[in-house]
C-alpha positions in Angstrom: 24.5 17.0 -31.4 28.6 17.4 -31.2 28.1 17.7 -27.3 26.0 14.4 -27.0 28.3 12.5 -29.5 31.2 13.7 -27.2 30.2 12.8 -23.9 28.9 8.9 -25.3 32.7 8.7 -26.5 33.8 9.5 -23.8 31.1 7.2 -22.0 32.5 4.2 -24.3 36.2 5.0 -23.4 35.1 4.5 -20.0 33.1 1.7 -20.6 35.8 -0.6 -22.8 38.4 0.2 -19.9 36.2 -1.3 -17.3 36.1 -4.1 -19.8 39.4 -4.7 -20.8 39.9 -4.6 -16.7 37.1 -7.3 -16.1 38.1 -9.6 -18.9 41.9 -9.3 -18.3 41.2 -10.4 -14.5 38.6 -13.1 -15.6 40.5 -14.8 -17.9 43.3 -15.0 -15.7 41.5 -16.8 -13.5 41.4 -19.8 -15.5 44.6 -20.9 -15.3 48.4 -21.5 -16.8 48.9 -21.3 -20.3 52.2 -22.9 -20.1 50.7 -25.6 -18.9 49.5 -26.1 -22.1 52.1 -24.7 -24.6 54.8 -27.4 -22.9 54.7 -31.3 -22.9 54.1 -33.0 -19.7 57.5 -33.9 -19.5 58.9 -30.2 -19.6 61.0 -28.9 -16.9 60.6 -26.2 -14.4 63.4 -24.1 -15.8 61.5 -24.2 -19.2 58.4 -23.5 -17.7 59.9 -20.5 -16.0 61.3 -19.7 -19.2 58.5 -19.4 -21.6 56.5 -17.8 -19.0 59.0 -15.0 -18.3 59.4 -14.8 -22.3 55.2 -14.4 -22.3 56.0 -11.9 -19.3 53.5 -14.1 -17.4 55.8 -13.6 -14.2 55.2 -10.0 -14.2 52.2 -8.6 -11.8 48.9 -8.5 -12.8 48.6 -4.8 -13.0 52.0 -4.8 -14.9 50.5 -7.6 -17.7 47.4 -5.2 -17.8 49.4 -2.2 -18.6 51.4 -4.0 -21.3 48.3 -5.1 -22.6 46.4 -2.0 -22.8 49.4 0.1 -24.2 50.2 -2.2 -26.8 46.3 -2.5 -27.9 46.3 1.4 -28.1 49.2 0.8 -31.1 47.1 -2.1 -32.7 49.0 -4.9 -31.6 46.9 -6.8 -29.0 49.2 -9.7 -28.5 50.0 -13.4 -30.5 47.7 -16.0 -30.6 49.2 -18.7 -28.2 47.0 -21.4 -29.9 47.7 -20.7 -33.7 50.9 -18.7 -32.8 49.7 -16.0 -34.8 48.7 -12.0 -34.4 45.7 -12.5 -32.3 44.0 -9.0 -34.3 44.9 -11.2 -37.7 42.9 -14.5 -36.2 40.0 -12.4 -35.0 39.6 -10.5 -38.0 39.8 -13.8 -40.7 36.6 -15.0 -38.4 34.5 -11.9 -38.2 33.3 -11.5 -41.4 31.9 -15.0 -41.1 30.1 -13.8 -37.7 28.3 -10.4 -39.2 27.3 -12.2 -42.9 25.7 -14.8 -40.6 24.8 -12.2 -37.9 23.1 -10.2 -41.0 21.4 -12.7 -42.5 19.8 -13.9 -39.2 18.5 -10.5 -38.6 17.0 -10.0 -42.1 15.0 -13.0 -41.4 14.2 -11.9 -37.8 12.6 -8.5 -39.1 11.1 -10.1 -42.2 8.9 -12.9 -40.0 8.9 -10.7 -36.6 7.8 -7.6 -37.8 5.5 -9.0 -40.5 3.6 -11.5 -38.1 3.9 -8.8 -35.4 1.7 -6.1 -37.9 -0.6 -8.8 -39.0 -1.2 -9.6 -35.5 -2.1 -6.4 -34.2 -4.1 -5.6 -37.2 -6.4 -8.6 -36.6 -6.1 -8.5 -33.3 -8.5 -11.2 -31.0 -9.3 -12.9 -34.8 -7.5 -16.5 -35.5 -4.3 -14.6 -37.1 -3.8 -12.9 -34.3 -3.8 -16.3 -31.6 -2.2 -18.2 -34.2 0.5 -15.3 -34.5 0.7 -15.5 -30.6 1.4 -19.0 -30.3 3.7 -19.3 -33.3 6.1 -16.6 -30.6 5.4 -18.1 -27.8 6.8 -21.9 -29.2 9.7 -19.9 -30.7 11.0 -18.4 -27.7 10.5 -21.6 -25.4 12.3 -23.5 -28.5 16.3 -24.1 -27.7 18.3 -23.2 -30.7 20.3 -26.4 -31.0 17.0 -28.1 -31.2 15.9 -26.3 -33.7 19.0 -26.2 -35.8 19.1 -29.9 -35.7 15.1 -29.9 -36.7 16.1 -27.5 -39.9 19.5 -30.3 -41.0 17.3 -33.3 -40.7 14.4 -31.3 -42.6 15.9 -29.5 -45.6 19.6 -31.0 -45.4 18.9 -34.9 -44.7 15.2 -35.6 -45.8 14.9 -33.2 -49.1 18.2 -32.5 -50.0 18.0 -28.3 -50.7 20.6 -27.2 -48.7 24.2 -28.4 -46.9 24.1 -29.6 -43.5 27.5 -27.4 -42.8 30.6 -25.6 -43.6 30.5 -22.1 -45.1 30.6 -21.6 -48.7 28.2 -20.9 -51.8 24.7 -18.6 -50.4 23.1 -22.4 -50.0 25.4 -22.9 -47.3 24.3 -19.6 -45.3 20.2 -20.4 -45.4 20.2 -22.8 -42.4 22.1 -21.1 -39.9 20.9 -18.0 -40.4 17.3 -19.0 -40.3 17.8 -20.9 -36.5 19.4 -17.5 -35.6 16.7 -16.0 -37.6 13.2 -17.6 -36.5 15.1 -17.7 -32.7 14.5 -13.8 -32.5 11.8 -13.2 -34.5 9.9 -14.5 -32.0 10.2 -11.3 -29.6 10.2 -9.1 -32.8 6.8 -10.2 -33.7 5.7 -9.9 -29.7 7.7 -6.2 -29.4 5.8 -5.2 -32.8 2.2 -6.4 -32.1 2.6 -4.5 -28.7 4.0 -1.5 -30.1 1.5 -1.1 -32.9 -1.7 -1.7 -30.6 -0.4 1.2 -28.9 -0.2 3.5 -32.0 -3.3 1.9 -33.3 -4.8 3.6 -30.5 -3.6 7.2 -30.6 -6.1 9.9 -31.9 -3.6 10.9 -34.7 -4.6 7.4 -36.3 -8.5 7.5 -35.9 -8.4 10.8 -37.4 -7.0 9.6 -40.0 -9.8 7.1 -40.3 -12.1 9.5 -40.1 -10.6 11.4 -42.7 -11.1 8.6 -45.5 -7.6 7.8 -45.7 -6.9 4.2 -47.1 -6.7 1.6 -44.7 -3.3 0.2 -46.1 -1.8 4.1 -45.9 -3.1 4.3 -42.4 -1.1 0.9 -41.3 2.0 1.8 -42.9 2.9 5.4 -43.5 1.0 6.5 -39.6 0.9 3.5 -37.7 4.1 1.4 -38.8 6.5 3.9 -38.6 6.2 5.1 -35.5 5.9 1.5 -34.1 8.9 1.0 -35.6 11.3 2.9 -33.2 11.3 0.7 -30.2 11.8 -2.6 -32.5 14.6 -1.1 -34.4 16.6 -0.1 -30.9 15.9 -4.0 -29.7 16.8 -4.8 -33.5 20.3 -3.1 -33.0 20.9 -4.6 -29.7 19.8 -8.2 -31.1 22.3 -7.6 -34.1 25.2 -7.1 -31.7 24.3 -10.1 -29.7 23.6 -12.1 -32.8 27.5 -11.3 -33.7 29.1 -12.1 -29.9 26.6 -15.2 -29.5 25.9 -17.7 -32.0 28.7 -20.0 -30.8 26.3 -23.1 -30.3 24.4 -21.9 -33.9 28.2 -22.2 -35.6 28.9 -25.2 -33.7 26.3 -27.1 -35.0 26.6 -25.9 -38.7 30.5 -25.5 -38.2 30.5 -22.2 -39.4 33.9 -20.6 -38.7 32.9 -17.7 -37.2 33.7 -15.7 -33.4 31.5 -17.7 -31.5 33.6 -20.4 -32.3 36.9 -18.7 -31.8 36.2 -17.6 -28.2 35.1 -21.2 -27.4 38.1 -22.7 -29.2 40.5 -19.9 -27.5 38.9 -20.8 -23.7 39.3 -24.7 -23.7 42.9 -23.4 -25.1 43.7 -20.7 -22.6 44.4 -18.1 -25.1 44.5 -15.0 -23.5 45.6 -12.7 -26.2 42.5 -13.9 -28.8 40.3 -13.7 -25.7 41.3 -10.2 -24.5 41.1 -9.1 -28.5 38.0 -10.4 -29.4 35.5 -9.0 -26.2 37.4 -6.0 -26.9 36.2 -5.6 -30.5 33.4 -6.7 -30.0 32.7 -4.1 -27.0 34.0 -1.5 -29.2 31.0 -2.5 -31.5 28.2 -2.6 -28.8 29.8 1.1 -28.2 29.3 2.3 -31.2 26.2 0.8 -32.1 24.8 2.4 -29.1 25.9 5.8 -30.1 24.3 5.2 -33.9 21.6 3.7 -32.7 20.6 7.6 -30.8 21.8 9.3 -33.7 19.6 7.6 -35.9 16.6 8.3 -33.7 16.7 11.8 -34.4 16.1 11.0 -38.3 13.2 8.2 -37.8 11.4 10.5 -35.1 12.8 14.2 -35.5 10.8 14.5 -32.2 13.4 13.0 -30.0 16.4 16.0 -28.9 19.9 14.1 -28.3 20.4 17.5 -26.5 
């Protein structure tokens, strides 16, 4: 287990360099943020000398190693947008990002995995198509569309819940229900497909045979085991549920990452840029890694080794 955890460090070390590399090239690539930081009427000397204070006239390999040593000591730059630490502006948005993040996954594995069983326990019976289509209309459904459906429905026409901001519980329903009902779809899909296949294994028909309750058979033999591929898609949808909802916290204007690397784009921000894909490849890292571990405690059949 030590060995396994050692080399996926290592792995992720590797990995968030090649990042920080990409992203620090990319983001270059879209231009002067002096431009920006100056009025119109600004000279060239002052141009030359904010960008020299920025150390924007040094070479690109030379920014990059300024960059990376500094973010090895915590300090990853200030925010040229809100003149701030760029760390300190990413981190009073996160928490906004994973309570929505959270709350969009409960829903996805509450609908997903419940319509997915159902389904595959009735399979070819009226749950089951209905079940089928239901998915199918929720992954061809674009998320802005639907978040709009959800204001005008509970927000506009009955009144339960705000159209936007962030505040009391009320305020996180919506959102996290477009995020929510967007990836339960391929939940319930992923689960119905899984659980035919254990609904078919010997184990389960002897257990049949054997008398065993029918709701004992579905959960503690058949649901379990189904179980392992939807929660490794589960983890993976959590992580892009936290470094993707910027259209979801547009619409609701929900103060959250999404909207921070948007805002910190049109703005040429390089420092919240560079901070925020970092952190948030640190996470996919690390999920990853818990994600095996984990495995070896829902299914002690699987060996890390």
């Amino acid at each position: 287990m030590k060995r396994y955890i050692l080399k996926r460090v290592v792995q992720g070390i590797i990995t968030l360099v090649g990042v920080s590399i990409v992203v620090f090239l990319l983001i270059h690539l879209n231009g002067d943020p002096v431009a920006l930081l100056l009025p119109a009427e600004a000279t060239p000397e002052a141009h030359a000398a904010l960008r020299k204070e920025l150390r924007l006239d040094e070479p690109l390999y030379v920014q990059y190693g300024i960059f990376l040593l500094n973010a090895l000591q915590g300090d990853f730059g200030t925010s040229l947008r809100w003149n701030r630490p760029a760390l300190e502006v990413f981190a009073e948005r996160f928490p906004n990002t994973v309570l929505l993040a959270s709350a969009a996954m409960a829903w996805s594995l509450l609908i997903g995995v419940t319509m997915g069983v159902m389904s595959a326990v009735h399979e070819g019976n009226w749950i089951d198509r209905i079940a089928r289509i239901v998915a199918t209309v929720g992954q061809a459904t674009p998320v802005f569309w639907l978040g709009i459906m959800l204001i005008l429905l509970f927000s506009v026409k009955l009144g339960w819940f705000p159209t936007s901001g962030i505040g009391g519980p009320q305020h996180l329903v919506l959102p996290s229900l477009t995020l929510g009902l967007a990836f339960a779809a391929g939940t319930m899909r992923l689960t119905r497909s899984t659980m035919l296949d254990v609904l078919d294994r010997d184990y389960i028909k002897l257990a049949r045979i054997k008398g065993v309750p029918e709701h004992q058979v579905i959960v503690r033999h058949a649901l379990l085991n189904a179980l392992i591929p939807v929660f490794t898609v589960a983890a993976m949808d959590f992580v892009v549920l936290m470094s993707g909802t910027v259209i979801t916290e547009y619409i609701f204007n929900w103060p959250g990452v999404g909207g921070l690397v948007a805002e910190s784009i049109f703005a040429r921000d390089y420092s919240t840029i560079q901070t925020t894909l970092l952190v948030l490849s640190i996470v996919i890292v690390v999920t990853n890694v818990i994600v095996d571990i984990v495995y070896t405690y829902i299914d002690p059949r699987i060996e890390l080794e």
